[in-house]
C-alpha positions as CSV (number, residue, x, y, z in Angstrom):
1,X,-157.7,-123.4,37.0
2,X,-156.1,-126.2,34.8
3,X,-158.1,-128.3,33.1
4,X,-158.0,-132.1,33.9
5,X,-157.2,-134.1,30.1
6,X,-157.7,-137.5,30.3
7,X,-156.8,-139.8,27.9
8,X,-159.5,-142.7,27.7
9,X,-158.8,-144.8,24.5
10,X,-156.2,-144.4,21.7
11,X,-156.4,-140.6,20.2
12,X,-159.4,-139.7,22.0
13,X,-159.0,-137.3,25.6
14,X,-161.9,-136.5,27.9
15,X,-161.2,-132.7,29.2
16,X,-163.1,-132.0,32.5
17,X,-163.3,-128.3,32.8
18,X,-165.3,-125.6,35.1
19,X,-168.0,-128.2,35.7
20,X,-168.6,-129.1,31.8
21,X,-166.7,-131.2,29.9
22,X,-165.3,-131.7,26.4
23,X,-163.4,-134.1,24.3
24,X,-160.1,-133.9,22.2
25,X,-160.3,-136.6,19.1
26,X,-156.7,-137.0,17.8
27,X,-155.6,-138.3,14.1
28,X,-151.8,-137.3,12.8
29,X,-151.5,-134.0,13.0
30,X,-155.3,-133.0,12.7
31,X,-157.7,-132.8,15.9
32,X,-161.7,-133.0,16.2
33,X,-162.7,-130.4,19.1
34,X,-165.8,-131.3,20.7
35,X,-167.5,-128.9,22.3
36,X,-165.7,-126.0,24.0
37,X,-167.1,-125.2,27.7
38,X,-168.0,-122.2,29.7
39,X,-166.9,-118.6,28.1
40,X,-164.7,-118.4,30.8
41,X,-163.0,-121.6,30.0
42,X,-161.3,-120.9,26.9
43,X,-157.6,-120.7,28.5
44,X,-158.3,-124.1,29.8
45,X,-159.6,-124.9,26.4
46,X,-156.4,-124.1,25.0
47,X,-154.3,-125.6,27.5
48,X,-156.0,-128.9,27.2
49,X,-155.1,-128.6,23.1
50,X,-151.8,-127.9,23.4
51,X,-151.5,-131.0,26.5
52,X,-152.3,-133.3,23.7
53,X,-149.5,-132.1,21.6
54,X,-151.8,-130.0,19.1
55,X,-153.1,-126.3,18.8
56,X,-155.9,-124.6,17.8
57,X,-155.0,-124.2,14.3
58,X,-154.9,-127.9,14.0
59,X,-158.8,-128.3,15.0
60,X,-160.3,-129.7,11.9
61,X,-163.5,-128.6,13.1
62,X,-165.6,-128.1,16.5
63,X,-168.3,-130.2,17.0
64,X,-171.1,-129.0,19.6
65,X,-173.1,-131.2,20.8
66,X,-175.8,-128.1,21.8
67,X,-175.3,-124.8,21.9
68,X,-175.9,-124.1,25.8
69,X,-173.4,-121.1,27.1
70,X,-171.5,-124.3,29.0
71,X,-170.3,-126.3,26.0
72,X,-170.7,-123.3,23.1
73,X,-168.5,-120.8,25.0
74,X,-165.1,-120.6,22.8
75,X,-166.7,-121.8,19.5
76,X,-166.9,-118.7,18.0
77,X,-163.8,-117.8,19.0
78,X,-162.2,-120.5,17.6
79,X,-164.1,-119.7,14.0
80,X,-163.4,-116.0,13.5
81,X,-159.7,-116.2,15.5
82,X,-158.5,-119.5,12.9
83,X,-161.3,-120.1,10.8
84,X,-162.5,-123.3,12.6
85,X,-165.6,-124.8,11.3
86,X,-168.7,-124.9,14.3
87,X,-170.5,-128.2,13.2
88,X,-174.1,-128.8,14.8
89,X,-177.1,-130.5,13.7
90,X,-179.5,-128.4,11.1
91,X,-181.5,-127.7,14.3
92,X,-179.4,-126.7,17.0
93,X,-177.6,-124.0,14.2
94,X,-180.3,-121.4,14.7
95,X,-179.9,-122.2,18.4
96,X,-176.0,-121.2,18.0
97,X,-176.9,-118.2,16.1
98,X,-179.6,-117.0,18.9
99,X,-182.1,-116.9,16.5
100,X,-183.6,-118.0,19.9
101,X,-182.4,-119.3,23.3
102,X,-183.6,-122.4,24.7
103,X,-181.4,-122.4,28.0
104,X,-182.2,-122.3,31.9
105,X,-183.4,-119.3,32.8
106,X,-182.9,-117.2,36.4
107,X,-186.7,-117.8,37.5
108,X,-186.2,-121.1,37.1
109,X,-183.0,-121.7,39.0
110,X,-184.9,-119.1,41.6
111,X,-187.5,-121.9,42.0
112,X,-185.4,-124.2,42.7
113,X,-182.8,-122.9,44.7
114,X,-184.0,-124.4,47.6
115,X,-182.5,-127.7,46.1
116,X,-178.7,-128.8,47.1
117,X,-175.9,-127.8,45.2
118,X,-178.1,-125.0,42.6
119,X,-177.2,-121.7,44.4
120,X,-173.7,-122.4,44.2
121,X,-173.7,-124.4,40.6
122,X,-175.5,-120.8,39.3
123,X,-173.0,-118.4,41.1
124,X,-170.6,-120.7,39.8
125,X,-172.2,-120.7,36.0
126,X,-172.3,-116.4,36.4
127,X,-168.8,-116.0,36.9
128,X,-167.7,-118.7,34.2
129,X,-169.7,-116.7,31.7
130,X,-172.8,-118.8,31.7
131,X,-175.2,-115.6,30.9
132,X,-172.7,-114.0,28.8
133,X,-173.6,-113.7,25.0
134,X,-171.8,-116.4,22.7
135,X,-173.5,-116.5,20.1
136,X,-172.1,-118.2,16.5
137,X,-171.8,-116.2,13.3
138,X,-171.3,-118.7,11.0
139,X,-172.4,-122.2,12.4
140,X,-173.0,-124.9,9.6
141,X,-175.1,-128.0,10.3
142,X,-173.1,-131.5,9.5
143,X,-174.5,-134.1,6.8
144,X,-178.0,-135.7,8.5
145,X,-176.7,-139.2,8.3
146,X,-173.3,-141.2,8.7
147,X,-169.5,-140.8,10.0
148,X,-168.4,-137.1,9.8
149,X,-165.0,-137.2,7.8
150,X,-162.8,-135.7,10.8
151,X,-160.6,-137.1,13.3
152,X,-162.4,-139.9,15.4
153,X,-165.1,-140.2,12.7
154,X,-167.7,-139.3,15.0
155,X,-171.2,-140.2,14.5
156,X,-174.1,-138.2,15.1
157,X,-177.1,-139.3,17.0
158,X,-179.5,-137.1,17.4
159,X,-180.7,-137.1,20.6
160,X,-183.0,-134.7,21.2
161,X,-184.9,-133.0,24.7
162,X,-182.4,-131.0,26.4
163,X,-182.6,-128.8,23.5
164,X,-184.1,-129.7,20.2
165,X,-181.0,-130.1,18.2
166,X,-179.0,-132.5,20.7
167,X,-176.7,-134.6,19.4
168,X,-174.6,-137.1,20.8
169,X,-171.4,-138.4,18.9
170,X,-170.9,-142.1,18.8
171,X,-167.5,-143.4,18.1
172,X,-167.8,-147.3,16.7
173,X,-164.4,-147.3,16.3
174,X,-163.6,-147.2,20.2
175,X,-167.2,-148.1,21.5
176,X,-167.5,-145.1,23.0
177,X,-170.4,-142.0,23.2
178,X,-169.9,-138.5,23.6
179,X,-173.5,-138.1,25.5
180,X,-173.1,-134.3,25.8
181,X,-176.1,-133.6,28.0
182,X,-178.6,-136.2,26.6
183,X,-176.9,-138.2,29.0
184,X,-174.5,-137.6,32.0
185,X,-172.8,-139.1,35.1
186,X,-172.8,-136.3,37.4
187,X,-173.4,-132.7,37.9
188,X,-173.3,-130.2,40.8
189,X,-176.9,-129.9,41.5
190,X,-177.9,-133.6,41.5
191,X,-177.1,-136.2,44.0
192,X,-177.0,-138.8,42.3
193,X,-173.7,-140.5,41.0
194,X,-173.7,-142.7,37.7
195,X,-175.7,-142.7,34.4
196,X,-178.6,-139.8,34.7
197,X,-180.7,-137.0,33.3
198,X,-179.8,-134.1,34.2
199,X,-182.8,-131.9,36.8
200,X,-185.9,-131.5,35.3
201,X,-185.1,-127.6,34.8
202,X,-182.1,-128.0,32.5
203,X,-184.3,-129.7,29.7
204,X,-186.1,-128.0,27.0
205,X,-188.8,-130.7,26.9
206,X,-187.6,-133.7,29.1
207,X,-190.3,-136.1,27.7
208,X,-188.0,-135.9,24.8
209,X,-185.1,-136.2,26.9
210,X,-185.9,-139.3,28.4
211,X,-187.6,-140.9,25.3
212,X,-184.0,-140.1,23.4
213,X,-182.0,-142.5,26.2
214,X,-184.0,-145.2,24.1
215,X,-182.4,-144.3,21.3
216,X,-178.3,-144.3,23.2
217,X,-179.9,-148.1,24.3
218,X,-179.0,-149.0,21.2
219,X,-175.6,-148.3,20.8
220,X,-172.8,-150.5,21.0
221,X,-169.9,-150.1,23.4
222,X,-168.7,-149.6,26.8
223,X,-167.5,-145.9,27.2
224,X,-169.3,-143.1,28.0
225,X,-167.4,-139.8,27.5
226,X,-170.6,-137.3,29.3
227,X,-170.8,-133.3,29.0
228,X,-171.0,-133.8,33.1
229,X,-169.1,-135.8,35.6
230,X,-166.6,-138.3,35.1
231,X,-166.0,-141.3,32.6
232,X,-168.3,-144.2,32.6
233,X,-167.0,-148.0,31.7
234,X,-169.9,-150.6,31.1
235,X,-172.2,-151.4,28.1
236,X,-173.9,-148.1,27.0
237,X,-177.2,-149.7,26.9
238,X,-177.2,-150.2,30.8
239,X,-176.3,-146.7,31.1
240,X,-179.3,-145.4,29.5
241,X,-181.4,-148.1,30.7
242,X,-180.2,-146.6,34.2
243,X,-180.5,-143.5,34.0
244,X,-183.9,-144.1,32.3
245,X,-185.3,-145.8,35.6
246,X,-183.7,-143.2,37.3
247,X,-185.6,-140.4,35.5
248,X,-189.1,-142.6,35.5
Protein backbone atom coordinates (compact mmCIF):
# COMPACT_ATOMS: atom_id res chain seq x y z
CA UNK A 1 0.00 0.00 0.00
CA UNK A 2 1.23 3.59 -0.81
CA UNK A 3 1.01 6.08 1.53
CA UNK A 4 -1.28 9.11 0.81
CA UNK A 5 1.31 12.61 1.35
CA UNK A 6 -0.47 15.54 1.50
CA UNK A 7 0.89 18.76 1.43
CA UNK A 8 -1.23 21.18 3.78
CA UNK A 9 0.81 24.43 4.15
CA UNK A 10 4.31 25.53 2.82
CA UNK A 11 7.05 22.70 3.84
CA UNK A 12 4.81 20.85 6.01
CA UNK A 13 3.00 17.22 4.53
CA UNK A 14 0.40 15.21 6.36
CA UNK A 15 1.20 11.30 5.55
CA UNK A 16 -1.93 9.11 6.07
CA UNK A 17 -0.66 5.68 6.38
CA UNK A 18 -2.13 2.07 7.63
CA UNK A 19 -4.82 3.83 9.70
CA UNK A 20 -2.16 6.25 11.58
CA UNK A 21 -0.79 9.18 10.46
CA UNK A 22 2.45 11.23 10.39
CA UNK A 23 3.79 14.42 9.26
CA UNK A 24 6.92 15.47 7.04
CA UNK A 25 8.18 19.13 8.18
CA UNK A 26 10.44 20.51 5.37
CA UNK A 27 13.41 23.28 5.60
CA UNK A 28 16.21 23.33 2.69
CA UNK A 29 17.64 20.33 2.54
CA UNK A 30 16.83 19.08 6.28
CA UNK A 31 13.39 17.36 7.27
CA UNK A 32 11.62 17.01 10.82
CA UNK A 33 10.00 13.38 10.85
CA UNK A 34 7.11 13.14 13.04
CA UNK A 35 6.17 10.21 14.18
CA UNK A 36 6.66 7.04 12.11
CA UNK A 37 3.48 4.60 12.10
CA UNK A 38 2.78 0.99 12.40
CA UNK A 39 6.01 -1.47 12.25
CA UNK A 40 4.74 -2.59 9.18
CA UNK A 41 4.57 0.82 7.64
CA UNK A 42 8.09 1.64 7.31
CA UNK A 43 8.26 1.17 3.38
CA UNK A 44 5.40 3.59 3.27
CA UNK A 45 7.40 5.64 5.61
CA UNK A 46 10.07 5.84 3.29
CA UNK A 47 8.18 6.32 0.25
CA UNK A 48 6.39 9.23 1.72
CA UNK A 49 10.23 10.85 2.45
CA UNK A 50 11.52 10.42 -0.59
CA UNK A 51 7.77 11.87 -2.29
CA UNK A 52 8.74 15.07 -0.68
CA UNK A 53 12.04 15.13 -2.43
CA UNK A 54 14.14 14.10 0.81
CA UNK A 55 15.51 10.76 2.46
CA UNK A 56 15.99 9.34 5.49
CA UNK A 57 19.35 10.55 6.05
CA UNK A 58 18.07 14.05 5.77
CA UNK A 59 15.67 13.58 9.01
CA UNK A 60 17.12 15.99 11.46
CA UNK A 61 15.37 14.22 14.05
CA UNK A 62 12.04 12.13 14.69
CA UNK A 63 9.72 13.51 16.80
CA UNK A 64 6.98 11.06 18.51
CA UNK A 65 4.35 12.30 19.75
CA UNK A 66 3.87 8.91 22.14
CA UNK A 67 5.36 5.90 21.86
CA UNK A 68 2.21 3.54 21.03
CA UNK A 69 3.35 0.59 18.42
CA UNK A 70 1.16 2.83 15.76
CA UNK A 71 3.15 6.02 15.57
CA UNK A 72 6.76 4.46 17.26
CA UNK A 73 7.03 1.64 14.72
CA UNK A 74 10.14 2.73 12.45
CA UNK A 75 11.76 5.07 15.09
CA UNK A 76 14.33 2.86 15.99
CA UNK A 77 15.03 1.96 12.84
CA UNK A 78 15.59 5.14 11.66
CA UNK A 79 18.21 5.73 14.82
CA UNK A 80 20.39 2.69 14.72
CA UNK A 81 20.15 2.36 10.49
CA UNK A 82 21.29 6.54 10.14
CA UNK A 83 21.69 7.74 13.45
CA UNK A 84 18.37 9.71 13.68
CA UNK A 85 17.67 11.29 16.90
CA UNK A 86 14.04 9.88 18.66
CA UNK A 87 12.88 13.08 20.49
CA UNK A 88 9.96 12.55 23.17
CA UNK A 89 9.05 14.34 26.21
CA UNK A 90 11.20 13.23 29.52
CA UNK A 91 8.06 11.05 30.24
CA UNK A 92 7.05 9.27 27.35
CA UNK A 93 11.23 8.20 26.98
CA UNK A 94 10.91 5.30 29.45
CA UNK A 95 7.68 4.60 27.65
CA UNK A 96 9.86 4.16 24.24
CA UNK A 97 12.41 2.20 26.07
CA UNK A 98 9.58 -0.28 27.55
CA UNK A 99 10.66 0.32 30.77
CA UNK A 100 6.88 -0.23 30.76
CA UNK A 101 3.90 -0.37 28.25
CA UNK A 102 0.95 1.74 28.61
CA UNK A 103 -0.91 0.54 25.37
CA UNK A 104 -4.35 -1.28 24.62
CA UNK A 105 -4.29 -4.53 25.68
CA UNK A 106 -6.12 -7.82 23.97
CA UNK A 107 -8.74 -8.08 27.04
CA UNK A 108 -9.61 -4.98 26.53
CA UNK A 109 -10.31 -4.85 22.72
CA UNK A 110 -12.02 -8.48 23.69
CA UNK A 111 -14.46 -6.42 25.80
CA UNK A 112 -15.28 -4.45 23.37
CA UNK A 113 -15.39 -6.16 20.34
CA UNK A 114 -18.84 -6.16 20.23
CA UNK A 115 -18.50 -2.39 19.22
CA UNK A 116 -18.44 -1.45 15.17
CA UNK A 117 -15.38 -1.32 13.42
CA UNK A 118 -12.81 -2.89 16.61
CA UNK A 119 -12.60 -6.54 15.40
CA UNK A 120 -11.45 -5.55 12.16
CA UNK A 121 -9.32 -2.21 13.38
CA UNK A 122 -7.40 -5.05 15.77
CA UNK A 123 -6.85 -7.76 12.96
CA UNK A 124 -5.89 -4.84 11.09
CA UNK A 125 -3.38 -3.41 14.00
CA UNK A 126 -1.92 -7.52 14.26
CA UNK A 127 -0.82 -7.67 10.85
CA UNK A 128 0.68 -4.08 10.67
CA UNK A 129 2.82 -5.02 13.66
CA UNK A 130 0.78 -3.40 16.37
CA UNK A 131 1.95 -6.16 19.04
CA UNK A 132 5.26 -6.54 17.64
CA UNK A 133 8.16 -5.25 19.94
CA UNK A 134 9.59 -1.72 18.95
CA UNK A 135 11.07 -0.68 21.54
CA UNK A 136 13.84 2.50 21.43
CA UNK A 137 17.41 2.15 22.54
CA UNK A 138 18.39 5.36 22.73
CA UNK A 139 15.37 7.80 22.98
CA UNK A 140 16.28 11.41 24.36
CA UNK A 141 13.62 13.63 25.78
CA UNK A 142 13.54 17.34 23.98
CA UNK A 143 14.15 20.70 26.07
CA UNK A 144 10.83 21.10 28.57
CA UNK A 145 9.97 24.47 27.19
CA UNK A 146 10.03 26.42 23.82
CA UNK A 147 10.54 25.90 19.81
CA UNK A 148 12.66 22.80 19.18
CA UNK A 149 15.54 24.05 16.74
CA UNK A 150 14.51 21.64 13.73
CA UNK A 151 12.68 22.07 10.66
CA UNK A 152 9.08 23.55 11.30
CA UNK A 153 10.15 24.70 14.79
CA UNK A 154 7.69 22.62 16.37
CA UNK A 155 6.46 23.30 19.72
CA UNK A 156 5.70 20.95 22.32
CA UNK A 157 2.55 20.80 24.25
CA UNK A 158 2.28 18.46 26.51
CA UNK A 159 -0.83 16.99 26.41
CA UNK A 160 -1.16 14.28 28.51
CA UNK A 161 -3.99 11.19 29.04
CA UNK A 162 -3.63 8.86 26.30
CA UNK A 163 -0.39 8.07 27.67
CA UNK A 164 1.39 10.17 30.26
CA UNK A 165 4.09 11.63 28.12
CA UNK A 166 1.68 12.95 25.15
CA UNK A 167 2.67 15.65 23.35
CA UNK A 168 1.26 17.49 20.67
CA UNK A 169 3.45 19.79 18.34
CA UNK A 170 2.18 23.26 17.70
CA UNK A 171 3.50 25.02 14.71
CA UNK A 172 2.88 29.13 15.23
CA UNK A 173 4.47 29.62 12.23
CA UNK A 174 1.61 27.93 10.03
CA UNK A 175 -1.24 27.88 12.84
CA UNK A 176 -1.28 24.49 12.73
CA UNK A 177 -1.20 21.36 15.58
CA UNK A 178 0.06 18.07 15.22
CA UNK A 179 -2.63 16.51 17.87
CA UNK A 180 -1.13 13.02 17.65
CA UNK A 181 -3.75 11.19 19.62
CA UNK A 182 -4.57 13.85 22.34
CA UNK A 183 -6.81 14.85 19.71
CA UNK A 184 -8.07 13.23 16.35
CA UNK A 185 -10.74 13.44 13.51
CA UNK A 186 -11.39 9.92 12.90
CA UNK A 187 -10.54 6.47 13.52
CA UNK A 188 -11.81 2.93 12.52
CA UNK A 189 -13.60 2.08 15.63
CA UNK A 190 -15.51 5.27 16.19
CA UNK A 191 -18.37 6.66 14.34
CA UNK A 192 -18.10 9.70 14.71
CA UNK A 193 -16.53 12.16 11.99
CA UNK A 194 -14.72 15.51 13.09
CA UNK A 195 -12.68 16.71 16.21
CA UNK A 196 -12.81 13.73 18.95
CA UNK A 197 -11.27 11.57 21.63
CA UNK A 198 -10.40 8.66 20.76
CA UNK A 199 -12.77 5.29 22.68
CA UNK A 200 -12.46 5.22 26.13
CA UNK A 201 -10.11 2.03 25.81
CA UNK A 202 -7.24 3.58 23.93
CA UNK A 203 -6.49 6.17 26.91
CA UNK A 204 -4.18 5.56 29.65
CA UNK A 205 -6.25 7.73 32.05
CA UNK A 206 -8.95 9.62 29.83
CA UNK A 207 -9.81 12.10 32.66
CA UNK A 208 -6.45 13.45 31.68
CA UNK A 209 -7.26 13.06 28.23
CA UNK A 210 -10.09 15.22 28.13
CA UNK A 211 -8.86 17.74 30.78
CA UNK A 212 -5.65 18.12 28.22
CA UNK A 213 -8.23 19.35 25.13
CA UNK A 214 -8.42 22.47 27.56
CA UNK A 215 -5.07 23.02 27.21
CA UNK A 216 -5.17 22.59 22.67
CA UNK A 217 -8.29 25.37 23.51
CA UNK A 218 -5.74 27.61 23.79
CA UNK A 219 -3.86 27.54 20.87
CA UNK A 220 -3.93 29.70 17.96
CA UNK A 221 -4.61 28.60 14.44
CA UNK A 222 -6.85 26.85 12.04
CA UNK A 223 -5.13 23.39 11.08
CA UNK A 224 -5.27 20.37 12.71
CA UNK A 225 -2.73 17.80 11.38
CA UNK A 226 -4.31 14.47 13.84
CA UNK A 227 -2.47 11.01 14.44
CA UNK A 228 -6.09 9.69 12.99
CA UNK A 229 -8.34 10.58 10.13
CA UNK A 230 -8.05 13.35 7.83
CA UNK A 231 -7.02 17.18 8.05
CA UNK A 232 -9.13 19.54 9.98
CA UNK A 233 -9.52 23.48 8.80
CA UNK A 234 -11.26 25.75 11.50
CA UNK A 235 -10.00 27.58 14.68
CA UNK A 236 -8.24 24.85 16.95
CA UNK A 237 -10.07 26.08 19.89
CA UNK A 238 -13.54 24.82 18.37
CA UNK A 239 -11.97 21.68 17.72
CA UNK A 240 -11.14 20.85 21.13
CA UNK A 241 -14.13 22.57 22.40
CA UNK A 242 -15.92 19.84 20.11
CA UNK A 243 -14.50 17.07 20.71
CA UNK A 244 -14.66 18.07 24.45
CA UNK A 245 -18.60 18.09 24.40
CA UNK A 246 -18.33 15.09 22.49
CA UNK A 247 -16.34 13.23 25.14
CA UNK A 248 -18.57 14.77 28.15
Amino acid sequence: MRADVQQVADGTYLVHGSNTNWVILTEGDAVTLVDTGYPGDREQVLASLAEVGSAPEAVAAVLITHAHNDHLGSAEHLRATYGTPVLLHEAEVPHARRDFLHQVTVADVLRNGWRPGVLPWALHAIRSGGKTPVPVTGPEAFPKEGALDLPGRPVPVHTPGHTDGHVAFHLPGTGALISGDALVSGHPTSRIKGPQLLPDMFHHERARAVASLDVLAELEGDLLLPGHGPAHRGPLGEAALQARERAL
